[in-house]
N, C-alpha and C positions, 0 to 999 in steps of 0.2 A: 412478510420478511422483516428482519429486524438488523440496522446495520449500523456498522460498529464503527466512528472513522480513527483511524490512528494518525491526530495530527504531529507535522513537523515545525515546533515554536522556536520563538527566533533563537533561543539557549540551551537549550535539548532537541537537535534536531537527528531526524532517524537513518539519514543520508547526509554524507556529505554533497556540498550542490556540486551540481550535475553529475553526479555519481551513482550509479544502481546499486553497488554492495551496501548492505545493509554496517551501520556503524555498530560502536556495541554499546549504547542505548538501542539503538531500533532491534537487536537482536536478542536485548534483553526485555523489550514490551512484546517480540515473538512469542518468547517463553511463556513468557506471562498469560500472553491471548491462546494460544495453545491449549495452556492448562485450563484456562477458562472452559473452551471450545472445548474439550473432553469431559464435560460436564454435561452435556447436551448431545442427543442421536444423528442431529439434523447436515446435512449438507451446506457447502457456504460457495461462494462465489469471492472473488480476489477481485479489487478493482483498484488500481494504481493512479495517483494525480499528480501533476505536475502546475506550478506557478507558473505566468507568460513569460519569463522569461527564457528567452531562445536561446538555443542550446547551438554553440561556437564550434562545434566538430560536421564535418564535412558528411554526406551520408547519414547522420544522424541525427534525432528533431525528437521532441517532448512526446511524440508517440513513442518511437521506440523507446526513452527512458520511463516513462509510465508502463510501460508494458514486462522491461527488464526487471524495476522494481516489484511490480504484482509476483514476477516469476520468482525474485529474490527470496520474498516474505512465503510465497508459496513452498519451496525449497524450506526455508528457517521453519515453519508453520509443523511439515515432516517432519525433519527431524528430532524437534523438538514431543515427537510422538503422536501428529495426527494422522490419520491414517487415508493414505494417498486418493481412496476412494471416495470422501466425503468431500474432495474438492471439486464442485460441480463445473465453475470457468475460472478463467482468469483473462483479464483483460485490460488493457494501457487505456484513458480517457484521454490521454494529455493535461491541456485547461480548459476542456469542454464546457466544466462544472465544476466552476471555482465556488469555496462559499461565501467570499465576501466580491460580490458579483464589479463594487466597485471598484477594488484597486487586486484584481486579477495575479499581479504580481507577490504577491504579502504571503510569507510563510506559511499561512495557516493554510492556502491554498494545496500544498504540499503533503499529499497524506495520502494513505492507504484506508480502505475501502473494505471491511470484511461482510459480507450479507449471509446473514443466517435465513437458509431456507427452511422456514417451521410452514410444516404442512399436513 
């Protein structure tokens, strides 16, 4: 598998925080990964991340906004002409798997998750 992360840096970020809808930077790197992604046969998987920091709305926690996000870009990913079949999962991490393990919080933790399933 070959996986793609679309991070959120502190000046071009792809969501506003704590927000699921895609901004339009983040819906213009869609486009982009899209067009990529129709370049290749293979199936992918959506994986959503979120920074520790906790999310201030009642009922709702960095699962569900990692998982709204995955479904956001999955949605943008369509229409922008991938074809709904090739999308194998989608799935919210939270901060499970941050990549800079020491300071959890740091935008770069922030990102979407594309896995290309080459098989």
């Amino acid at each position: 598998a070959l996986r793609i992360d679309l991070m959120d840096p502190n000046r071009a970020p792809m969501f506003e925080k704590g927000q699921a809808a895609l901004n339009l930077h983040g819906e213009q790197l869609i486009r982009l990964t899209a067009q990529a992604l129709s370049l290749v046969p293979y199936t992918i998987s959506i994986e959503g991340h979120t920074d520790s920091d906790p999310i201030r709305r009642q009922n709702y926690s960095n699962w569900d906004l990692s998982t709204d996000r995955a479904n956001a870009a999955r949605r943008s990913l369509v229409a922008n002409g991938l074809s709904p079949a090739r999308v194998r999962s989608v799935a919210g991490l939270a901060d499970t798997r941050p990549l800079d393990t020491s300071a959890a919080n740091l935008p770069l933790n922030r990102r979407l998750s594309i896995v290309i399933h080459i098989e």
